[in-house]
ROLUMKE-855435 format. One record per residue (C-alpha): residue in three letters; x, y, z. Coordinates in steps of 0.05 Angstrom, whole numbers, padded with zeros to 5 digits. Example, Ala and Ser with C-alpha at 12.3 -4.5 7.8 and 13.67 -1.06 7.14 Angstrom:
<r rest="ALA" east="00246" north="-00090" up="00156"/>
<r rest="SER" east="00273" north="-00021" up="00143"/>
END
This chain:
<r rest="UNK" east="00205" north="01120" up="-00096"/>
<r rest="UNK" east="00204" north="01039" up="-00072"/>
<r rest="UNK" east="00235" north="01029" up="-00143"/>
<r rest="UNK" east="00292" north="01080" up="-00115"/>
<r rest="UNK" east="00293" north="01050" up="-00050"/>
<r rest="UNK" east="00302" north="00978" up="-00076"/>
<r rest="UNK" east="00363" north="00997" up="-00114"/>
<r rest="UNK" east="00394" north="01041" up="-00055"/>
<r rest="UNK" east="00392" north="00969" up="-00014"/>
<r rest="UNK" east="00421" north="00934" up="-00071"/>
<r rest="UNK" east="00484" north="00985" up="-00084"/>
<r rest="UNK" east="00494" north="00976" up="-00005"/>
<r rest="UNK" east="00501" north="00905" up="-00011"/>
<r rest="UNK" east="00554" north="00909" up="-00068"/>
<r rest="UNK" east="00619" north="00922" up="-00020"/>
<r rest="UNK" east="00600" north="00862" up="00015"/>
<r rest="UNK" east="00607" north="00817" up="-00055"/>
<r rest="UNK" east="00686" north="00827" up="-00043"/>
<r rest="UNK" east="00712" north="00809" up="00015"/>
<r rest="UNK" east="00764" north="00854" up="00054"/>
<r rest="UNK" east="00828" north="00878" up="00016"/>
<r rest="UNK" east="00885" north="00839" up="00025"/>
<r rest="UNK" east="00955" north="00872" up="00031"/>
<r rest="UNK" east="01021" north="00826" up="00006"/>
<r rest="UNK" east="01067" north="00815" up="00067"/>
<r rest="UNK" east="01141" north="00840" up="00061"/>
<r rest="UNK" east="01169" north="00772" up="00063"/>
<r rest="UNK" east="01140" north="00751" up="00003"/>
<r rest="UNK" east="01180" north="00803" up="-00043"/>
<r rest="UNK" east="01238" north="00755" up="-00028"/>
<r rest="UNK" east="01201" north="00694" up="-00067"/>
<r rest="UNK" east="01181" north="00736" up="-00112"/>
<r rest="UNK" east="01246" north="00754" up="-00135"/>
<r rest="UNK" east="01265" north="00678" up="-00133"/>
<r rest="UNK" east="01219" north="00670" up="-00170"/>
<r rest="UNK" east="01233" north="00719" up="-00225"/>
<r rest="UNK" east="01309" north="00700" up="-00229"/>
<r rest="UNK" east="01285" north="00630" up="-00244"/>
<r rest="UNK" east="01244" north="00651" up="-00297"/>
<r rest="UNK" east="01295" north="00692" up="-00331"/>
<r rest="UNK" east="01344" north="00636" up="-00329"/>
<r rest="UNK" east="01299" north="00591" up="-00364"/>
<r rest="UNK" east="01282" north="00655" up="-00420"/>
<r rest="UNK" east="01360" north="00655" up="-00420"/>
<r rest="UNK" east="01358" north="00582" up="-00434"/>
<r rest="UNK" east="01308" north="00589" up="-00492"/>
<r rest="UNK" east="01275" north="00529" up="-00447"/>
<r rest="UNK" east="01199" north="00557" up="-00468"/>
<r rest="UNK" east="01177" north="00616" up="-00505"/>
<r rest="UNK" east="01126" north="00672" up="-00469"/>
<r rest="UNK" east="01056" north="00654" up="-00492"/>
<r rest="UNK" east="00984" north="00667" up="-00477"/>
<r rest="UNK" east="00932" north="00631" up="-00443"/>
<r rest="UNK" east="00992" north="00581" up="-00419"/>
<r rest="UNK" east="00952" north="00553" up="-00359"/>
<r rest="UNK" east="00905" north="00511" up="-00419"/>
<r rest="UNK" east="00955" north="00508" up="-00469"/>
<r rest="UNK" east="01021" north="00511" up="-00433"/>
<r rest="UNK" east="01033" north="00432" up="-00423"/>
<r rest="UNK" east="01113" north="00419" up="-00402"/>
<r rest="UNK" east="01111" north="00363" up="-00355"/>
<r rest="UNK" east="01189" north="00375" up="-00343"/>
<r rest="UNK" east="01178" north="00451" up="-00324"/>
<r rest="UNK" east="01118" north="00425" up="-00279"/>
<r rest="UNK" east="01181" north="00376" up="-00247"/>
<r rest="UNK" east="01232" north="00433" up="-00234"/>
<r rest="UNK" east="01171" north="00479" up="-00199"/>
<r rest="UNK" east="01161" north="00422" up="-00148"/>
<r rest="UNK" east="01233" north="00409" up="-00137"/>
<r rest="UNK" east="01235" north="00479" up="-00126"/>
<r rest="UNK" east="01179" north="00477" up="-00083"/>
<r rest="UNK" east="01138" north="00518" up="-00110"/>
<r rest="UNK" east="01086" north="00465" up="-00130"/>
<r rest="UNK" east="01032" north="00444" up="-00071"/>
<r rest="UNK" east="01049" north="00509" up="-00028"/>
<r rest="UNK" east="00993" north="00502" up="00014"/>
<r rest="UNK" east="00996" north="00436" up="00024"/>
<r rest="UNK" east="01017" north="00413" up="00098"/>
<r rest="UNK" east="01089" north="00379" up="00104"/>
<r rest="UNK" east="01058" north="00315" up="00127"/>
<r rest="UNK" east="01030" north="00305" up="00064"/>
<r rest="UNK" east="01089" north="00322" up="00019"/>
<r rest="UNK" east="01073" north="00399" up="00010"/>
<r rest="UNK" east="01108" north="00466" up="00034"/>
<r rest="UNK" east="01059" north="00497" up="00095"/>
<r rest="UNK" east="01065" north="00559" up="00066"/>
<r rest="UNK" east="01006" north="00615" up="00050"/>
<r rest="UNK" east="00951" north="00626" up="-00001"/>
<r rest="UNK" east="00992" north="00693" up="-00010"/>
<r rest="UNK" east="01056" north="00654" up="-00024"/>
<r rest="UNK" east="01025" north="00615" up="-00067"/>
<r rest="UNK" east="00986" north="00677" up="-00102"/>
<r rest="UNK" east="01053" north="00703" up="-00121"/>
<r rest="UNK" east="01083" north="00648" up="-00153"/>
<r rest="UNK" east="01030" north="00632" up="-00200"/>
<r rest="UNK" east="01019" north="00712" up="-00217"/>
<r rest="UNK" east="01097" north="00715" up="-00233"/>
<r rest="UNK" east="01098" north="00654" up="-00276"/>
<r rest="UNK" east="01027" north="00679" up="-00316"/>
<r rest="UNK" east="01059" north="00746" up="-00323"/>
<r rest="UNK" east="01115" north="00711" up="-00355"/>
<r rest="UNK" east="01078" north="00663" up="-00403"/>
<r rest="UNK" east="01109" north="00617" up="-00376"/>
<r rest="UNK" east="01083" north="00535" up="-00387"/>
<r rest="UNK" east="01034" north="00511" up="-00325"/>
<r rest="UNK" east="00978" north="00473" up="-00347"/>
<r rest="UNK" east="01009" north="00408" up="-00333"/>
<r rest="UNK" east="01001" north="00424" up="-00257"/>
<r rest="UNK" east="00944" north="00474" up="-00263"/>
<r rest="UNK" east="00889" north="00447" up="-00245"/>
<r rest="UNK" east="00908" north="00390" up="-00192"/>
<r rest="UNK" east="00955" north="00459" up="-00153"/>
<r rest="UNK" east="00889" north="00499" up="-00164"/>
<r rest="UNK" east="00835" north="00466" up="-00137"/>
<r rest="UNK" east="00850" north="00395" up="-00120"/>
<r rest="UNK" east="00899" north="00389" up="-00071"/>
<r rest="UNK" east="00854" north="00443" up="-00029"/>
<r rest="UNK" east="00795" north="00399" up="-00046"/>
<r rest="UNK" east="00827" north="00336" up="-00022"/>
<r rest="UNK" east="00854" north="00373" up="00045"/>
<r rest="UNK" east="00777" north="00395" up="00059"/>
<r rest="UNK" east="00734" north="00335" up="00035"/>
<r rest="UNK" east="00795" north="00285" up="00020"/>
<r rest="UNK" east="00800" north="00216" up="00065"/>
<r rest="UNK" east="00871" north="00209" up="00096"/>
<r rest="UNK" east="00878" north="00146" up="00041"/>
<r rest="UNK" east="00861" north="00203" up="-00012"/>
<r rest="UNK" east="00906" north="00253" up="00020"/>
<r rest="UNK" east="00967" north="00200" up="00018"/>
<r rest="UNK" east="00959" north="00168" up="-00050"/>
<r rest="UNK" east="00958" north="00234" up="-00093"/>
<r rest="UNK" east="00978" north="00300" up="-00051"/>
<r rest="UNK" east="01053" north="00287" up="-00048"/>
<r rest="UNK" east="01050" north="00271" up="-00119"/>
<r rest="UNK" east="01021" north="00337" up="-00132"/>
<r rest="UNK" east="01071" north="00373" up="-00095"/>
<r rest="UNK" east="01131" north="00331" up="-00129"/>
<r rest="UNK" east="01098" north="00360" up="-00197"/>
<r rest="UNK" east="01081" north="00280" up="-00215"/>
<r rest="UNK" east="00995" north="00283" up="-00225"/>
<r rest="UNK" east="00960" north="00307" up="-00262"/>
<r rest="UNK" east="00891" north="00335" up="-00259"/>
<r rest="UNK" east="00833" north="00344" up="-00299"/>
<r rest="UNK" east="00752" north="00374" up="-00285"/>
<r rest="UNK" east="00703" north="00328" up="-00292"/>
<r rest="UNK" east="00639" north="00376" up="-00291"/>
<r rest="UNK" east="00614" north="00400" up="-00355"/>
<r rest="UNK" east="00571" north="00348" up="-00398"/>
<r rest="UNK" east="00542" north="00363" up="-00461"/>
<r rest="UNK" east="00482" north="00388" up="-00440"/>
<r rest="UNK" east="00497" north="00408" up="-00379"/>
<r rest="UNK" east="00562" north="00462" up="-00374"/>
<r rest="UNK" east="00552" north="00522" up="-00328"/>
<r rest="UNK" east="00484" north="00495" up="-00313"/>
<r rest="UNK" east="00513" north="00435" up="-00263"/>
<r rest="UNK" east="00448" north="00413" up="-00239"/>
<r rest="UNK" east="00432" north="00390" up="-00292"/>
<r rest="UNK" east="00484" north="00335" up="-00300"/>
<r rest="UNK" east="00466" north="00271" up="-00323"/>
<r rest="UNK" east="00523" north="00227" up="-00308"/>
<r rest="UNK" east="00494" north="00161" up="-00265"/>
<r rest="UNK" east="00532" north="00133" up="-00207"/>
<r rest="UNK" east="00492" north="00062" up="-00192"/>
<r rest="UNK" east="00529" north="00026" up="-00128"/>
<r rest="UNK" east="00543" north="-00042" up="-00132"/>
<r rest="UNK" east="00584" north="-00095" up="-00095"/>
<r rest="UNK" east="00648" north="-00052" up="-00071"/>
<r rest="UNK" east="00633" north="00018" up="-00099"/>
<r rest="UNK" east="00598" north="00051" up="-00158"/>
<r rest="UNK" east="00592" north="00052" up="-00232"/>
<r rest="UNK" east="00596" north="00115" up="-00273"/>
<r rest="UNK" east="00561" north="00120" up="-00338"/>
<r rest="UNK" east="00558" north="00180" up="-00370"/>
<r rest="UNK" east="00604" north="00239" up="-00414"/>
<r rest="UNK" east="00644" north="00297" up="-00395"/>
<r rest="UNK" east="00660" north="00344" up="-00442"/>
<r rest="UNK" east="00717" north="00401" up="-00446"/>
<r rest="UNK" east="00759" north="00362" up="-00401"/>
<r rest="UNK" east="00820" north="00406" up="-00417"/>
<r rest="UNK" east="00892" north="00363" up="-00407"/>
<r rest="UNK" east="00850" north="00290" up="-00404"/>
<r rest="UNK" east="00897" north="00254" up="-00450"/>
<r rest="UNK" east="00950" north="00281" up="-00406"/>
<r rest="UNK" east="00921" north="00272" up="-00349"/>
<r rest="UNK" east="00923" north="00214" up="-00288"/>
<r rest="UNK" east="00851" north="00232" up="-00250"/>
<r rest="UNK" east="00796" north="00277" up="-00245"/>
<r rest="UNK" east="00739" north="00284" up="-00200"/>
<r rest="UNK" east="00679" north="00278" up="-00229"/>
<r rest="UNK" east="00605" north="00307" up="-00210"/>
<r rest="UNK" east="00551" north="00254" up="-00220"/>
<r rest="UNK" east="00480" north="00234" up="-00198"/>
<r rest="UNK" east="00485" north="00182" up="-00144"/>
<r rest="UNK" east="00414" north="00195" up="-00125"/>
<r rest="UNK" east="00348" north="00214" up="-00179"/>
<r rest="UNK" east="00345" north="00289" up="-00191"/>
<r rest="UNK" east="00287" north="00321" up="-00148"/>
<r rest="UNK" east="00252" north="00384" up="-00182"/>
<r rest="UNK" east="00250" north="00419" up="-00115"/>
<r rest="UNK" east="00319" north="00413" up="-00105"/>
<r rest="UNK" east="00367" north="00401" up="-00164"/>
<r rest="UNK" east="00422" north="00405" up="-00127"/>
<r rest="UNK" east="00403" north="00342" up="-00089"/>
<r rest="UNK" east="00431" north="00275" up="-00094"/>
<r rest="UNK" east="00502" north="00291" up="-00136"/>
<r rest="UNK" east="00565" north="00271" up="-00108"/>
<r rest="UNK" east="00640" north="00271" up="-00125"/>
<r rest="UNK" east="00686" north="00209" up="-00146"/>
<r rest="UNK" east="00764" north="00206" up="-00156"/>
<r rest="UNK" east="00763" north="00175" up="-00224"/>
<r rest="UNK" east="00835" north="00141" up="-00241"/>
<r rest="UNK" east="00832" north="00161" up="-00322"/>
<r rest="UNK" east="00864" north="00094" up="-00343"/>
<r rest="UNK" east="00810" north="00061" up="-00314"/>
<r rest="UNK" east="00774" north="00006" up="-00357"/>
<r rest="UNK" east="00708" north="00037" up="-00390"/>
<r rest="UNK" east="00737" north="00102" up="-00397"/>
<r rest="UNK" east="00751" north="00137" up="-00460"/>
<r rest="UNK" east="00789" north="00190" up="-00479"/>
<r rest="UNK" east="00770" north="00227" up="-00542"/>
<r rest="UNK" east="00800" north="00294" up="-00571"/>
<r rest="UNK" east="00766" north="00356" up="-00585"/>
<r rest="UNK" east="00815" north="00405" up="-00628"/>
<r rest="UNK" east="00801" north="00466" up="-00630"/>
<r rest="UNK" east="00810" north="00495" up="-00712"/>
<r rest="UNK" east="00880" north="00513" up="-00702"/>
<r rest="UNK" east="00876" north="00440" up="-00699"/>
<r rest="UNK" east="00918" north="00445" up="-00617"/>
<r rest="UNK" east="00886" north="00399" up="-00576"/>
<r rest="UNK" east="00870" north="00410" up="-00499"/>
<r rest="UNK" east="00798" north="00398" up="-00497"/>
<r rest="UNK" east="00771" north="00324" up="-00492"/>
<r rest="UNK" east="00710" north="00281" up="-00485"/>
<r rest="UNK" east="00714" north="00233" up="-00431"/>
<r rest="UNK" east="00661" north="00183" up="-00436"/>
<r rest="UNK" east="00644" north="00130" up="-00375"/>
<r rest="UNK" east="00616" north="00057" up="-00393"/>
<r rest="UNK" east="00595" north="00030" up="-00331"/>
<r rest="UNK" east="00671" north="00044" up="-00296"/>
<r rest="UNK" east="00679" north="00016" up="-00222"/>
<r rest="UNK" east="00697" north="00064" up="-00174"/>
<r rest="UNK" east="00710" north="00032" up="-00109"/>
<r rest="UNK" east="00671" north="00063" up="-00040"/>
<r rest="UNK" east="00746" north="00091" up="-00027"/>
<r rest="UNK" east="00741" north="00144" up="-00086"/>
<r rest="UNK" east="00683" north="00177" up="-00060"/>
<r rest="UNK" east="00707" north="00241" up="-00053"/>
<r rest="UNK" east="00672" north="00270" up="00013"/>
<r rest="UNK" east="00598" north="00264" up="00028"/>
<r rest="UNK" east="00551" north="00223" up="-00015"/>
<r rest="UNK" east="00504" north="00275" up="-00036"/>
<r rest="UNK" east="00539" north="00329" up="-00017"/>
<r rest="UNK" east="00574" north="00347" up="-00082"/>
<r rest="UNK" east="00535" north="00406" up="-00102"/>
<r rest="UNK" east="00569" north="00447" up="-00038"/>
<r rest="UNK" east="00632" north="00422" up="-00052"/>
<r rest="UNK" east="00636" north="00433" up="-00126"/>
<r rest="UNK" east="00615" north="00511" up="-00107"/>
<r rest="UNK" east="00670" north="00507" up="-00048"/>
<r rest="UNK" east="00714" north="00491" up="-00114"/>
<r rest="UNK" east="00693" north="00537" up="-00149"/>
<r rest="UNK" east="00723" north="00587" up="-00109"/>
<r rest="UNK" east="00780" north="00571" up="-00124"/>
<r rest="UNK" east="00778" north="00559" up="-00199"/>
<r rest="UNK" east="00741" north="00627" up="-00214"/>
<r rest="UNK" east="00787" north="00681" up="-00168"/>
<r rest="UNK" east="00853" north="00666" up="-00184"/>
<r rest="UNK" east="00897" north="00716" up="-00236"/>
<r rest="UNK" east="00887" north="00673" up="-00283"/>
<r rest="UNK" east="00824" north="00702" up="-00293"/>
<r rest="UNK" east="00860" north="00767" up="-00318"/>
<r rest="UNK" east="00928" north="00751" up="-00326"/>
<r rest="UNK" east="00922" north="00701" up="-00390"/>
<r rest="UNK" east="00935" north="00768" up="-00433"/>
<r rest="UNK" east="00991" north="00799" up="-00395"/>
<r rest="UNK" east="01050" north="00770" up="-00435"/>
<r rest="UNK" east="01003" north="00804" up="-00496"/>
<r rest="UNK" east="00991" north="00867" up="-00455"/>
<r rest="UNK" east="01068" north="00870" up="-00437"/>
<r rest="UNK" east="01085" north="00870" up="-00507"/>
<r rest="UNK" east="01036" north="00914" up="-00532"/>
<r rest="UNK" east="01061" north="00975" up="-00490"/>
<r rest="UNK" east="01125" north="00950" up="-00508"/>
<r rest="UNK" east="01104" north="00964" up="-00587"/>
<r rest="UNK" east="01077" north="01026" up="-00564"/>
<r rest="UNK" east="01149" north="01061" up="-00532"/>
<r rest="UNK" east="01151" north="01127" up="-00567"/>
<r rest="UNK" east="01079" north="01130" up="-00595"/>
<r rest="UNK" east="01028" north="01182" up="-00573"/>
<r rest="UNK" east="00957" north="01189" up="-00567"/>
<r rest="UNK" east="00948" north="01120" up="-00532"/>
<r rest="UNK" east="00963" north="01145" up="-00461"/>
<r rest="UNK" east="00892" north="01138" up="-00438"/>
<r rest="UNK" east="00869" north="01076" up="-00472"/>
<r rest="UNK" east="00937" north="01053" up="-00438"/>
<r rest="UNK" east="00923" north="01086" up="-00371"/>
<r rest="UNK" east="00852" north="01052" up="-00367"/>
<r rest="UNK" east="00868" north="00992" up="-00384"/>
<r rest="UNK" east="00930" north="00991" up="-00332"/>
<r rest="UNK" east="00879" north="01011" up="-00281"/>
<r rest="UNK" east="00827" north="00965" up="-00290"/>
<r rest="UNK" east="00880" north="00918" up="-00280"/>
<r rest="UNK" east="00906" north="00940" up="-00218"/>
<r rest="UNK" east="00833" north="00940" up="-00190"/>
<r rest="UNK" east="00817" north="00866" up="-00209"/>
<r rest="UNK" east="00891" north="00848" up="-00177"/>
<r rest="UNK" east="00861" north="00881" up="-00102"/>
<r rest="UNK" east="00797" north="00843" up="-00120"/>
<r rest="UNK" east="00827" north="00770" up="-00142"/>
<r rest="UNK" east="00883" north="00786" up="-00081"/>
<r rest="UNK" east="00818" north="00799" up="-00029"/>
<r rest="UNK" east="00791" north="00741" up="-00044"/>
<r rest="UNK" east="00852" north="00698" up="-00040"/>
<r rest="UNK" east="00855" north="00726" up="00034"/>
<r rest="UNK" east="00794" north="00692" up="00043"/>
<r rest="UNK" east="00815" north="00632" up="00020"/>
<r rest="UNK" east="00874" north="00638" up="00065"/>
<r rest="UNK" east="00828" north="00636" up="00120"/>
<r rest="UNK" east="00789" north="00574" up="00104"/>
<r rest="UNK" east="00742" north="00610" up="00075"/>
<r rest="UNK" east="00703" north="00591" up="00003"/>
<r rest="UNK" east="00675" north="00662" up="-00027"/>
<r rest="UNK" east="00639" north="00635" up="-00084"/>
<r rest="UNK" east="00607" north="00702" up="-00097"/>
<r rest="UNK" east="00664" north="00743" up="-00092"/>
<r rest="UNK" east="00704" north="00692" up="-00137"/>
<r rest="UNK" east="00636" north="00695" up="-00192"/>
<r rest="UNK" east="00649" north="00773" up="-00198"/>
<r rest="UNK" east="00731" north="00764" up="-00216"/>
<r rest="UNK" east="00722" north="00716" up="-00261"/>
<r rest="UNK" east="00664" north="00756" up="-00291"/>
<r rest="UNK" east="00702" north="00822" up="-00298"/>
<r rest="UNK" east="00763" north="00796" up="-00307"/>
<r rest="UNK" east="00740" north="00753" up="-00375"/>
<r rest="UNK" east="00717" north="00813" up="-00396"/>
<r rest="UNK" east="00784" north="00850" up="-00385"/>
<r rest="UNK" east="00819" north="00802" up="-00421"/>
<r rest="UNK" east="00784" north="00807" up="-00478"/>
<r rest="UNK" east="00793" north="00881" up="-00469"/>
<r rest="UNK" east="00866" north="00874" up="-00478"/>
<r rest="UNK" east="00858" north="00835" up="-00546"/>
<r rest="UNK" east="00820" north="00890" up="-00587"/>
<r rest="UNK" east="00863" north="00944" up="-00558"/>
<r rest="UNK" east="00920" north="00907" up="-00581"/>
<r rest="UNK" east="00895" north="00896" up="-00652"/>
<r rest="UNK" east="00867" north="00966" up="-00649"/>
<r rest="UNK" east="00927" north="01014" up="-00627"/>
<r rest="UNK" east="00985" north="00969" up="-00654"/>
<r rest="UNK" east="00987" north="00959" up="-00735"/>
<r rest="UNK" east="01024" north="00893" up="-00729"/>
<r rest="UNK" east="00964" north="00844" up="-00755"/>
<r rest="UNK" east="00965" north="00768" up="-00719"/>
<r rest="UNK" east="01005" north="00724" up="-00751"/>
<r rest="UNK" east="00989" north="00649" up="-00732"/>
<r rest="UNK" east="01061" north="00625" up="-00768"/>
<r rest="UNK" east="01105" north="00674" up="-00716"/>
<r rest="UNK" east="01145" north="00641" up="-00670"/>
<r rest="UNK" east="01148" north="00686" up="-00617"/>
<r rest="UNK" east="01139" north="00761" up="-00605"/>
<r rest="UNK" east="01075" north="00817" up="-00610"/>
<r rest="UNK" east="01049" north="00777" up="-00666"/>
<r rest="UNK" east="01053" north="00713" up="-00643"/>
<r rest="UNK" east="01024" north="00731" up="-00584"/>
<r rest="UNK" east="00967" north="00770" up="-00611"/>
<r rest="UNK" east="00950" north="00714" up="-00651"/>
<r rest="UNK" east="00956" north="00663" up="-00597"/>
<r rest="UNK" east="00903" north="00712" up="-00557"/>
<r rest="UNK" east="00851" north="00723" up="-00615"/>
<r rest="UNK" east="00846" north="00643" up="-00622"/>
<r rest="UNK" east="00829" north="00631" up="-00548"/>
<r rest="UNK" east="00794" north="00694" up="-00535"/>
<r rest="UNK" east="00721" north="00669" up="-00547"/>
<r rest="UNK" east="00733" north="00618" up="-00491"/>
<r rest="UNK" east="00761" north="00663" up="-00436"/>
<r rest="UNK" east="00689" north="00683" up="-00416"/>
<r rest="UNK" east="00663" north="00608" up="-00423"/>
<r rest="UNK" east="00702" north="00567" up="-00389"/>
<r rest="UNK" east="00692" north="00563" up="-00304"/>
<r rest="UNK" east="00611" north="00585" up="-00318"/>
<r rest="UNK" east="00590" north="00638" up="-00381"/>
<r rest="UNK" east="00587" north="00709" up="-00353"/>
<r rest="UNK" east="00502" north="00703" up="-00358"/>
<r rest="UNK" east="00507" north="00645" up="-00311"/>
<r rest="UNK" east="00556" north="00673" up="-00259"/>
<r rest="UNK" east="00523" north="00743" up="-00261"/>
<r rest="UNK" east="00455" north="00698" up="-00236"/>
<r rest="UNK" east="00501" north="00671" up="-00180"/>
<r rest="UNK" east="00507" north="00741" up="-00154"/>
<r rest="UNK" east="00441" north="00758" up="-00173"/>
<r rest="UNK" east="00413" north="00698" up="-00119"/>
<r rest="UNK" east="00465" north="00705" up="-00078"/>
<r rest="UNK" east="00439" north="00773" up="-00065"/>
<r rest="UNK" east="00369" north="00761" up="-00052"/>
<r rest="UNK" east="00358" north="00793" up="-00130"/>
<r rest="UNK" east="00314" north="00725" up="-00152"/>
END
């Protein structure tokens, strides 16, 4: 019976893991058809072709350029500081209209994502200045400087020294799977300013802006087999970053990385990188019977993680950081993803074909090469289901 009990009082605290559901308003469908004639012009153009996973592999600096002089780059980002002023919801339905499409955004990705919001929460006004309206203009790029060898969705466990010294700080260390680094102008990287504690790991890490052509950095590729390269190793010998790159609070970069986190892990590119694959597979499937409920569950389960990654972009929208919420959509929709993959090597007898050039096969085969890493990257599924798990009092 307490065994019953104790589970009762944990399915009561699920709802509460997702914040409230968000509703589009009206004025948005506007953009969004902007936003979608745009899109079809370029198509038109034969400017890009429709891939998946675009937001790591997608790199086209001038399609990053025409989104910002569009303004539809830096959204969020106040006026004063080069952006747009507009919504969390605007912004959610520009980036799920141009994943939908396939369409090429990881030059801008990651500095639109999460750190021009970072920089307007933690940022100093010299911080703000030197690289927000760049963001918004589509002109700097980003990079994440968390994961280390032995240290990827475990953070605490970094090993990456900051020593101070006359001025500011040295960094000695190595980040690893620093997607778009050779591309890249900055990144903020997590390191130990202060010695690790074993009663509080969390303790003494901090953030620095980290200027990738710095002296002492190097830059070193990872391809993956296809040979494409996006990942990197970014190694630190003794760089100088000046007191004015600290980014927020000397050992305060544990809650900010998490604040971050937020954002990296609820967005729909958490279950979106498929949906040029998924769009095509239905589209192979026109005429065809006996897949209407693999079809209709999969087409559901999307819908659902939409309200979910939508709710929790509604938080965000009101300054707030769910990190728990954000650690269940990035869970389930990995998971979906990958989902989408075997059903479209399972009910469509078109086999990958890694020499297409566009279409259901190239797209399939795009998919089955990134798939292993759509649950790894942003925190493995085991580690983000023990963020809920202690975010709910479960250990």
């Amino acid at each position: 019976m307490a065994q019953d009990g104790a589970v009762t009082s944990t399915l009561n605290r699920l709802p509460a893991l997702v914040p409230p559901p968000t509703e589009l308003p009206p004025r948005v469908a506007a953009l969004r058809a902007q936003v979608r004639e745009f899109l079809a012009e370029e198509r038109a153009a034969g400017a890009w072709t429709p891939r998946a996973d675009v937001w790591l592999s997608g790199w086209d600096e001038r399609f990053t350029k025409e989104l910002g002089r569009r303004g539809w780059l830096g959204m969020t980002i106040p006026v004063e500081y080069g952006g747009h002023g507009a919504t969390a919801l605007d912004r959610y339905v520009v980036t799920e209209e141009l994943l939908a499409a396939g369409a090429p955004v990881a030059a801008h990705w990651v500095a639109d994502r999460q750190i021009g919001p970072t920089l307007l929460r933690f940022g100093t006004e010299e911080q703000r200045q030197r690289y927000l309206p760049r963001i918004a203009a589509g002109e700097c790029y980003f990079g994440i400087g968390m994961s280390e060898p032995d240290a990827g969705s475990d953070l605490a466990a970094v090993r990456t020294k900051a020593v101070q010294v006359d001025g500011g700080w040295e960094l000695t260390g190595t980040k690893v799977w620093t997607s778009g680094a050779h591309h890249a102008h900055a990144f903020f990287a997590l390191a130990r300013s202060a010695p690790r504690e074993e009663e509080n790991r969390h303790a003494g890490l901090s953030q620095f802006i980290v200027d990738l052509d710095s002296p002492g950095v190097q830059i070193r590729p990872i391809p993956l087999l296809t040979g494409a390269h996006h990942f990197n190793e970014v190694v630190f010998d003794r760089v100088f970053i000046p007191d004015s790159q600290v980014l927020g609070e000397l050992g305060g970069g544990w809650a900010q990385v998490t604040g971050e986190l937020a954002f990296e892990r609820s967005g729909p590119e958490r279950f979106l990188s498929t949906f040029p694959l998924l769009t095509a597979m239905l589209g192979e499937l026109a005429g065809t019977s006996g897949t209407e409920r693999e079809v209709g569950r999969i087409v559901a389960r999307l819908w659902t993680l939409r309200r979910m990654s939508l709710a929790v972009a509604g938080s965000l929208e009101s300054g707030e950081a769910p990190e728990l919420a954000a650690a269940v959509v990035k869970d389930l929709g990995t998971r979906f993803e990958n989902e989408i993959v075997d059903a479209a090597r399972t009910l469509v007898a078109v086999p990958p074909d890694p020499g297409a050039e566009s279409g259901f096969a190239r797209l399939l085969a795009d998919a089955v090469l990134h798939a292993p890493g759509f649950t790894l990257r942003g925190g493995t599924n085991e580690v983000l289901r023990g963020i809920v798990a202690r975010g709910m009092g479960l250990r």
